[in-house]
FIDRENDO-241472 format. One line per 5 residues: for each residue x, y, z of C-alpha. Coordinates in steps of 0.1 Angstrom, whole numbers, plus 2048, in hexadecimal, padded with zeros to 3 digits. Example, Ala and Ser with C-alpha at 12.3 -4.5 7.8 and 13.67 -1.06 7.14 Angstrom:
// FIDRENDO-241472
87B,7D3,84E ~ 889,7F5,847
END
This chain:
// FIDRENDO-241472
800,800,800 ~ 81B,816,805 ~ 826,817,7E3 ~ 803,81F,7D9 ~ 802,840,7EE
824,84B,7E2 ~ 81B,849,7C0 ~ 7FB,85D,7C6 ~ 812,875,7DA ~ 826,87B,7BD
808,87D,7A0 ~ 7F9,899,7BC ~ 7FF,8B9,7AA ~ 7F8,8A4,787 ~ 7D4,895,795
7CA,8BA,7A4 ~ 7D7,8CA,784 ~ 7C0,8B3,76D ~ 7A4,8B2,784 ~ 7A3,8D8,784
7A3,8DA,75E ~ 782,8C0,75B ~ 773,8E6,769 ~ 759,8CF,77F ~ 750,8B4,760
753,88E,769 ~ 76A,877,756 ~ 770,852,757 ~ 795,854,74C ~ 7A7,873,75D
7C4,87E,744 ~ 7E1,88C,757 ~ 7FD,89E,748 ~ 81E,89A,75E ~ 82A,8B6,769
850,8AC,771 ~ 865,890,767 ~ 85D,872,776 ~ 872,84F,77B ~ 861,82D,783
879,812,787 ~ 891,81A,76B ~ 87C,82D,756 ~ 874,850,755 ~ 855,863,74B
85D,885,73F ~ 84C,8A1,747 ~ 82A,8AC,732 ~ 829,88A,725 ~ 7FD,884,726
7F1,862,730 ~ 7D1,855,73D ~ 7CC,846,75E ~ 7A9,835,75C ~ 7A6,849,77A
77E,850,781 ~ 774,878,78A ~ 755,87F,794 ~ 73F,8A0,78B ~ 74C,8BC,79E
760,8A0,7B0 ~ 785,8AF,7C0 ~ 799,88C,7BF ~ 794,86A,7AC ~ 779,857,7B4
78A,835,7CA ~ 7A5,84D,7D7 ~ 7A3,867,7F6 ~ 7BB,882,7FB ~ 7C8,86C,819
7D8,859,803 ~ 7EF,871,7FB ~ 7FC,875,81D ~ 81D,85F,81E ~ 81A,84E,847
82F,830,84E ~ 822,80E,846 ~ 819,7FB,867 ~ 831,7E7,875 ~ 833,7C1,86C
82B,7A6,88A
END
């Protein structure tokens, strides 16, 4: 889970960018454009390349639908037994 919330945490200003641009309209397929460069493993994502995340928004919605904003709130993962 914790790599779940750090990639949210880093798609932040990406998800609130696109979200504002829908201008309140739903979408079933949120379209982000990055905003930076960013690496995944060894590849990298440069910045103002446009992809689709499949990413649900509902009217006048402020986040993906699925998602909260808690998610992206990096906290330590519990501790293992």
């Amino acid at each position: 889970m914790f790599g779940f919330r750090a990639g949210v945490a880093i798609l932040q200003e990406e998800l609130q960018s696109a979200i504002a641009t829908l201008g309140g309209q739903p979408t079933s397929n949120l379209s982000i454009i990055l905003q930076k460069d960013i690496k995944i493993g060894s590849r990298t994502f440069p910045k103002g390349l446009v992809f689709n995340t499949g990413l649900d928004v509902e009217k006048g919605g402020t986040f993906p639908l699925g998602l909260n904003a808690k998610a992206t709130q990096l906290a330590p993962s519990p501790a293992s037994p």
